[in-house]
C-alpha positions in Angstrom: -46.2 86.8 -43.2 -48.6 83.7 -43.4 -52.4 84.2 -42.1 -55.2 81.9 -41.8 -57.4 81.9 -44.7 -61.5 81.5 -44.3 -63.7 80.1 -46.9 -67.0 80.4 -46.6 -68.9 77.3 -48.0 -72.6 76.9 -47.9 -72.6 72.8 -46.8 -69.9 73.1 -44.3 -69.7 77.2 -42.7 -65.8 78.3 -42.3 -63.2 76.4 -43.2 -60.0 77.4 -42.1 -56.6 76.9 -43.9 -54.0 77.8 -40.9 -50.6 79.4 -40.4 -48.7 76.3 -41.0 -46.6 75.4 -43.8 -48.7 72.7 -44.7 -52.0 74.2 -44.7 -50.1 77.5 -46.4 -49.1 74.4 -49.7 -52.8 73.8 -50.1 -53.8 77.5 -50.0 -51.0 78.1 -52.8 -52.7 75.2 -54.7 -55.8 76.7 -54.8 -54.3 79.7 -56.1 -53.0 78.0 -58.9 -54.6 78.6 -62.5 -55.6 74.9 -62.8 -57.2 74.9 -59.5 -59.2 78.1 -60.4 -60.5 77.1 -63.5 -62.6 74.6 -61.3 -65.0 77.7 -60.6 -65.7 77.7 -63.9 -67.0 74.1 -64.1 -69.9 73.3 -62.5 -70.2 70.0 -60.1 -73.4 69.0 -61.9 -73.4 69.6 -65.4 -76.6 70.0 -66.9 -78.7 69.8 -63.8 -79.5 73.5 -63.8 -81.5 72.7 -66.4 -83.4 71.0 -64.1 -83.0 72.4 -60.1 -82.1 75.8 -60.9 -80.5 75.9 -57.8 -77.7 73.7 -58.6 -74.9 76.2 -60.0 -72.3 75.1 -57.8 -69.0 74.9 -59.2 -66.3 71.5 -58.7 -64.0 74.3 -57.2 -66.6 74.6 -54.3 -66.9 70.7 -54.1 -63.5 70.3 -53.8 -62.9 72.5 -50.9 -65.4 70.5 -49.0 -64.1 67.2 -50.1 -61.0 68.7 -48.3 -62.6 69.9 -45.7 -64.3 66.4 -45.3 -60.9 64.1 -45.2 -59.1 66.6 -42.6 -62.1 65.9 -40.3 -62.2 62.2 -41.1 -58.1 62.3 -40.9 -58.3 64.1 -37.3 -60.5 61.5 -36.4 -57.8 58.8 -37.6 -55.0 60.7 -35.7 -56.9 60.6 -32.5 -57.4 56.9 -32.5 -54.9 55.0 -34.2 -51.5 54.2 -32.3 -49.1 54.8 -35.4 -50.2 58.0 -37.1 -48.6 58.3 -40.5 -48.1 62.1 -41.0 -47.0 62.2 -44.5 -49.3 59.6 -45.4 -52.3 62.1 -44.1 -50.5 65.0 -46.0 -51.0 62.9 -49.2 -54.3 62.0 -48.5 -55.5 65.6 -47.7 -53.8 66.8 -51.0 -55.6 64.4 -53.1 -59.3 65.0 -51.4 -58.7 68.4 -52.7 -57.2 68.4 -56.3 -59.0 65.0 -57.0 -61.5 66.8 -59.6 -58.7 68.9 -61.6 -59.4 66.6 -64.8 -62.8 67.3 -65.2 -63.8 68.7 -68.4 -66.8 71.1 -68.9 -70.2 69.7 -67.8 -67.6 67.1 -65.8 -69.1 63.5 -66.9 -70.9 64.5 -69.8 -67.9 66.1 -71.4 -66.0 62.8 -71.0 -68.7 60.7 -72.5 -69.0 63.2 -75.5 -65.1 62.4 -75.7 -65.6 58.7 -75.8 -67.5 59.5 -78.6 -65.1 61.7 -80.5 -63.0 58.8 -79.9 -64.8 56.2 -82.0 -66.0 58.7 -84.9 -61.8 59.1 -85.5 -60.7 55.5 -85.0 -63.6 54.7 -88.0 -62.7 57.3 -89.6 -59.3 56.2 -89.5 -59.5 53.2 -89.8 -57.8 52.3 -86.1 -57.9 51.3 -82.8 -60.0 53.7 -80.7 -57.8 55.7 -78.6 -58.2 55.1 -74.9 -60.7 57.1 -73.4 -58.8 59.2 -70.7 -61.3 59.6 -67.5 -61.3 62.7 -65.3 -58.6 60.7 -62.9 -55.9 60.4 -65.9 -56.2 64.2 -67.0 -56.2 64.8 -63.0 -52.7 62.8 -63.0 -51.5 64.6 -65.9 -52.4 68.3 -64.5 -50.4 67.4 -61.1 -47.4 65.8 -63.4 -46.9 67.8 -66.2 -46.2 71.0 -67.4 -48.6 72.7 -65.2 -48.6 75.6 -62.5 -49.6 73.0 -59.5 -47.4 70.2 -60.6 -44.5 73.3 -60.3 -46.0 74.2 -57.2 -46.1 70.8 -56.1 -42.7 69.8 -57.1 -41.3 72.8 -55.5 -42.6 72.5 -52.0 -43.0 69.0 -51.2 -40.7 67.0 -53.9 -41.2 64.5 -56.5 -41.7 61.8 -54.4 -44.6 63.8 -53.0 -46.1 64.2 -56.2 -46.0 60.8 -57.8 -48.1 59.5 -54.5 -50.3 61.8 -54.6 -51.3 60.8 -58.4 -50.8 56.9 -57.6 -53.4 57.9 -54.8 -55.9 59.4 -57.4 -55.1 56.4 -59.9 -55.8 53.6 -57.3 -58.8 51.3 -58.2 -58.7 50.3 -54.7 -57.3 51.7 -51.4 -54.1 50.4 -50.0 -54.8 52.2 -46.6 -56.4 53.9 -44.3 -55.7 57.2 -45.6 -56.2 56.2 -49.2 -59.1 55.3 -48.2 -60.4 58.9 -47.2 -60.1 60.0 -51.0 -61.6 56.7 -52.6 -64.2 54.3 -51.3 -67.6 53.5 -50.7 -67.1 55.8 -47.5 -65.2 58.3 -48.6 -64.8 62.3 -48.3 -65.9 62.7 -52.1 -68.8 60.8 -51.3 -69.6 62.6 -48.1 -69.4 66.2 -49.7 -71.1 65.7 -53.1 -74.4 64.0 -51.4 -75.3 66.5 -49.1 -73.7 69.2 -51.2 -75.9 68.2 -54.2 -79.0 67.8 -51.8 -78.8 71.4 -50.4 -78.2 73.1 -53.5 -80.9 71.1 -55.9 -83.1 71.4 -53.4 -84.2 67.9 -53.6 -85.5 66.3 -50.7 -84.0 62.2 -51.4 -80.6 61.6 -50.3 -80.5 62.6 -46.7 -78.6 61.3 -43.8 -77.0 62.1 -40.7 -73.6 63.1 -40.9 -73.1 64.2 -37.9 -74.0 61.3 -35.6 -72.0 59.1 -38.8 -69.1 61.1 -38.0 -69.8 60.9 -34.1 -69.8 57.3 -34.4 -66.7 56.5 -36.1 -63.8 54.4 -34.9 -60.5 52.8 -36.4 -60.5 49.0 -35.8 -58.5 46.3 -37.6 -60.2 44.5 -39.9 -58.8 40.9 -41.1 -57.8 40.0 -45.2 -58.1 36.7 -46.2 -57.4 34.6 -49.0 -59.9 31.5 -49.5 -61.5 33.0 -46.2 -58.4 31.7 -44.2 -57.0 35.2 -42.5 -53.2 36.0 -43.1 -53.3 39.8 -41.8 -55.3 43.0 -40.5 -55.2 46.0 -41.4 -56.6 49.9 -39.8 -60.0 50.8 -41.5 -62.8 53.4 -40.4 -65.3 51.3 -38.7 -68.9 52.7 -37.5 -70.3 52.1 -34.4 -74.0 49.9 -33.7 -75.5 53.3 -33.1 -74.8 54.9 -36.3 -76.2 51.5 -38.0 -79.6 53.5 -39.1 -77.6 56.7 -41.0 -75.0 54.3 -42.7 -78.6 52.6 -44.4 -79.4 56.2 -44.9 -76.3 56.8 -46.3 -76.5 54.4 -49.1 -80.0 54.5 -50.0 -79.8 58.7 -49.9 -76.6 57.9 -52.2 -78.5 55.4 -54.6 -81.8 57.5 -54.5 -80.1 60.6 -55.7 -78.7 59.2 -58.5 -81.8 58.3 -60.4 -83.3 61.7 -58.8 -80.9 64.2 -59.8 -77.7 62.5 -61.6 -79.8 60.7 -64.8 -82.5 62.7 -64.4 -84.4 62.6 -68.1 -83.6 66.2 -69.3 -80.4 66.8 -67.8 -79.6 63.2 -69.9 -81.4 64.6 -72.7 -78.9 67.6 -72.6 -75.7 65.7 -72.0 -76.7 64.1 -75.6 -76.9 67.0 -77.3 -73.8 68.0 -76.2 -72.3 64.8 -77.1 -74.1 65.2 -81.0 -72.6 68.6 -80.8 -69.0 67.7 -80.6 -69.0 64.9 -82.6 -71.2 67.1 -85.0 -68.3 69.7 -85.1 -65.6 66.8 -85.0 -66.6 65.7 -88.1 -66.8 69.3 -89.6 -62.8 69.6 -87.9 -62.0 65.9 -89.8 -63.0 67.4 -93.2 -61.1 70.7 -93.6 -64.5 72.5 -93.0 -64.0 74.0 -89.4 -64.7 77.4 -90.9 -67.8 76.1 -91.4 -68.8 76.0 -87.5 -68.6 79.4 -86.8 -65.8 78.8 -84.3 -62.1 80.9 -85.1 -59.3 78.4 -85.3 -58.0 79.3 -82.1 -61.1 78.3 -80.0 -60.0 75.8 -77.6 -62.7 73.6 -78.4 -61.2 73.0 -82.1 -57.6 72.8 -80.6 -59.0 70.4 -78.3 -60.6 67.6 -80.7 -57.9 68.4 -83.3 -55.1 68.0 -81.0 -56.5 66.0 -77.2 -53.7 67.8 -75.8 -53.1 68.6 -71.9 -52.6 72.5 -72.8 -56.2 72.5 -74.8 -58.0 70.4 -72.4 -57.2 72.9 -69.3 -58.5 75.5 -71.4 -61.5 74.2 -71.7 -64.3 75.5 -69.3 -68.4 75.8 -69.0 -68.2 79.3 -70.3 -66.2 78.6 -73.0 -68.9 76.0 -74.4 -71.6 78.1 -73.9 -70.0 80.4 -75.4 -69.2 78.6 -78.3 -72.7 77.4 -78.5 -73.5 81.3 -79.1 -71.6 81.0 -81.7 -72.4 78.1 -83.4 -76.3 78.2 -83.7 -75.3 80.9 -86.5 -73.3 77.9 -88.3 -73.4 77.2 -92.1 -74.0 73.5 -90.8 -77.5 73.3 -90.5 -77.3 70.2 -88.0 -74.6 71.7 -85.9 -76.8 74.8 -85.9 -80.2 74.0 -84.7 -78.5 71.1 -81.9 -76.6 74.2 -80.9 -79.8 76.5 -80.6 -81.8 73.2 -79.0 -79.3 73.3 -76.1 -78.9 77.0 -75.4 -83.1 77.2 -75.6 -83.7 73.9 -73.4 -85.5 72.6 -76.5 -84.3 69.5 -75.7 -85.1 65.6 -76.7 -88.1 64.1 -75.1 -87.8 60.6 -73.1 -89.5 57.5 -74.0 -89.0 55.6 -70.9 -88.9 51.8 -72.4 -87.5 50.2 -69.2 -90.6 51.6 -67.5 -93.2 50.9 -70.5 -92.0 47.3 -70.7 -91.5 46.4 -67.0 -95.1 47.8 -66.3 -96.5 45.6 -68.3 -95.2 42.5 -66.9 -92.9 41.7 -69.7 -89.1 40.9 -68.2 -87.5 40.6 -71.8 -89.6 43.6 -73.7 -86.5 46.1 -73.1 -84.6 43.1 -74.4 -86.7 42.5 -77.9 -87.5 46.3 -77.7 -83.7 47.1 -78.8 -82.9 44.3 -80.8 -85.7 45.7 -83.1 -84.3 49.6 -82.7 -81.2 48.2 -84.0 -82.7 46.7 -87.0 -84.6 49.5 -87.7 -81.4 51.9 -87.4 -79.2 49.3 -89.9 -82.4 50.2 -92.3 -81.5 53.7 -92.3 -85.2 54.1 -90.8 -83.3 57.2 -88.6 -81.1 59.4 -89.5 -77.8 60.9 -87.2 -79.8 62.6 -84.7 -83.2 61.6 -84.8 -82.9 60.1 -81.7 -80.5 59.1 -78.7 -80.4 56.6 -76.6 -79.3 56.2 -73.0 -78.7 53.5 -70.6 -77.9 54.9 -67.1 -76.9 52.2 -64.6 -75.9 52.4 -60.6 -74.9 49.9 -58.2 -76.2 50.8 -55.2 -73.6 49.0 -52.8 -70.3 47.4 -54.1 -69.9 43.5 -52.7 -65.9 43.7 -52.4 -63.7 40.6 -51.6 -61.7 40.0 -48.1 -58.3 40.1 -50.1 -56.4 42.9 -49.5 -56.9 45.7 -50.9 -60.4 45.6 -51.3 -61.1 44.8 -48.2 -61.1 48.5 -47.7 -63.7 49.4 -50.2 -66.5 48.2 -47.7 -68.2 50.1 -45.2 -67.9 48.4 -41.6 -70.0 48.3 -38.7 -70.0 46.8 -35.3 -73.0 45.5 -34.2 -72.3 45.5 -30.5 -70.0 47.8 -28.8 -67.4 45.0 -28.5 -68.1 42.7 -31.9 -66.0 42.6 -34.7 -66.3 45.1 -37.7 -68.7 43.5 -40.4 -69.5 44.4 -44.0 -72.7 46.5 -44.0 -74.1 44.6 -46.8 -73.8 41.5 -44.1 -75.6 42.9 -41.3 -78.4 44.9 -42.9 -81.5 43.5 -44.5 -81.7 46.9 -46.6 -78.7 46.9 -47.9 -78.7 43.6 -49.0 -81.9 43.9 -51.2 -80.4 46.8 -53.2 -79.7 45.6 -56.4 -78.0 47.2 -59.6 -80.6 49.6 -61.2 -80.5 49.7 -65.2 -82.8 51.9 -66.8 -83.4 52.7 -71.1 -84.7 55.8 -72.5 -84.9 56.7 -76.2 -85.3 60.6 -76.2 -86.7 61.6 -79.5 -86.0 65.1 -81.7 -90.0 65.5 -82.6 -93.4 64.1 -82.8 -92.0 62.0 -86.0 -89.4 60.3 -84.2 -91.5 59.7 -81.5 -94.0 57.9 -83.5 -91.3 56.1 -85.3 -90.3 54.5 -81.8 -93.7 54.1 -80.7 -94.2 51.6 -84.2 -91.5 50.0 -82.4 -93.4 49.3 -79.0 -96.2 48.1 -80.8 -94.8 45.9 -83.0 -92.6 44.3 -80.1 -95.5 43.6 -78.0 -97.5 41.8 -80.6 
């Protein structure tokens, strides 16, 4: 007989899969091997490294993303005239296996693959293959020949399952309920900021979501071409009192980015990684895997040899640390010591150039700064991994068009209890100052390096 299941989740307190068949589907997704091996990746990479605190795993995340769209969902059902109950299923289904593509250390795996990428395509002499993102390994878990695209097929149909990807593939929401799983306002958004607050531990990022979630309405907002209106359509809309936590919400969004998400050491370790992989793809490319320290059957060689779904959903946290373990004892002496760099945290320092140039008054220093780098690299003045370079940007707020469907990208607001919904960006003087953040950091391997780049900054400023 079906019972109601209870997770207990440190952001959020019970949540409750019921009795019904519908709730009973997601509970069996969760249960699936692809689902499970989400415990085993952690939401935030490398930032342990940093907040020790933040071990939480993308399995845990996704629950509360979940947990985050039924509330926002209830919320719909209560105050739009022509509820859309499958629609909502969808929805809900996608909030909670939107992060089955992630690979281990979730973005930094797929920017070490982008990599991997580019070394074969010179090496071959090609095209680089198209980088597949999180979302297209995500589609391919639910459609192919996978325990939860069975699953998924079994209980709810084909139909079911192709809508649920398409939902996960959108750029842009066509709906309401699309709308819950991807937009500047949506559940993902809603769990992983205050989520990643509580368990780093850092005190940036805050905002109320209660009072955001107490303040929420469904109103129809217009799409126009040329600014000339041709139709409306449902959105969530916030209410003038809640005008205060959405600012919150976006600065707390923006400010944890640069706090937490491209914070200098845990970027210093995602490019070890990266050097790692390509290090041992290279190895792979020249008959000398043997060489690594890895067996042939690791699922990090069948991975890079092969890119295929099967390899890919073997591939975990633990199984790269593990494999880390085992290749600081490589033959290769580069794979060897990046290896033993990353499992001691002996990791790259940072030389901050946006910040060394912009302090100093000097707009296009950053500018003249790399141009000179890149001369110095085409003189062979570095070698492979003498140093890395990194240029994390964020957007802190999105301007979207009136067209539909990015009209329902925005976050609304009403400024009066009877006004019309408005674009956030429109009505606050916050939001509107926020402008893209681009920062560049050189982190170096030793005190050589660093003088090497430091020669750089000198000569640049003369």
């Amino acid at each position: 007989m079906a019972k109601t299941q209870r997770i207990r989740d440190p952001l959020h307190d019970l949540i409750e899969f019921g009795i019904d068949d519908f709730d009973q589907f997601l509970w069996k997704l969760i249960n699936t091997p692809e689902f499970q091996r989400l415990r085993r990746v952690k939401q935030l990479g490398f930032s342990e490294l940093v907040y020790p605190g933040a071990t939480h795993s993308r399995f845990s995340h996704s629950i509360g993303v979940f947990h985050t769209a039924r509330q926002l969902i209830s919320l719909i059902s209560n105050r739009i005239e022509k509820f859309d109950r499958d629609a909502a299923e969808v929805a809900l289904t996608a909030a909670l296996v939107h992060d089955l593509g992630h690979g281990p250390f979730s973005h930094a795996f797929e920017e070490a693959t982008k990599l991997l990428n580019k070394d074969i395509s010179e090496r071959e002499g090609k095209k680089a293959e198209k980088l597949k993102k999180h979302e297209i390994w995500t589609s391919e878990i639910i459609l192919g020949d996978t325990a939860i695209s069975q699953l998924i097929r079994d209980e709810k149909g084909e139909d079911f399952q192709k809508r649920v990807s398409n939902m996960l593939l959108a750029d842009t929401p066509a709906d309401i309920y699309s709308a819950v799983v991807s937009s500047q306002f949506d559940a993902d958004r809603l769990d992983y900021v205050r989520r990643d607050r509580l368990m780093t531990g850092a005190k940036h990022g805050g905002f109320d979501y209660s009072w955001i979630l107490a303040n929420l309405q469904v109103a129809p907002i217009p799409l126009a071409i040329d600014d000339e209106a041709y139709s409306t359509v449902d959105s969530l809309v916030l209410g003038p009192k809640a005008f205060q936590a959405a600012e919150s919400y976006v600065l707390g969004l923006f400010h944890l980015y640069f706090t937490v998400y491209y914070h200098k050491a845990t970027r210093s370790a995602e490019k070890i990684l990266s050097a790692v992989l390509r290090r041992l793809g290279n190895l792979i490319a020249s008959g000398d895997a043997e060489k690594s320290g890895l067996g042939k059957s690791n699922p990090l060689i069948s991975f890079i040899e092969g890119r295929a779904l099967q390899s890919y959903v073997n591939l975990d946290d633990f199984l790269v640390w593990g494999s880390l373990t085992a290749m600081q004892d490589s033959e290769d002496i580069e794979l060897s010591t990046l290896s033993r760099r990353l499992l001691r945290r002996d990791l790259y320092k940072a030389v901050d150039i946006t910040n060394h140039f912009e302090g100093r008054g000097e707009n296009s220093g950053t500018a003249h700064f790399r141009a000179a780098l890149s001369e110095a690299k085409k003189n062979g003045d570095f070698d492979e991994t003498e140093i890395f370079e990194d240029q994390p940007s964020r957007d802190p707020y999105k301007r979207r068009g009136h067209g539909s469907p990015e009209a329902l990208s925005k976050i609304y607001i009403k400024m009066t209890d009877e006004g019309r919904p408005e674009d956030l960006r429109d009505c606050s003087d916050v939001v509107k100052a926020l402008e893209e953040k681009t920062v560049f950091r050189v982190y170096v391997r030793d005190a050589a390096a660093r003088k090497k780049i430091e020669d750089i900054i000198k000569k640049v400023e003369k």
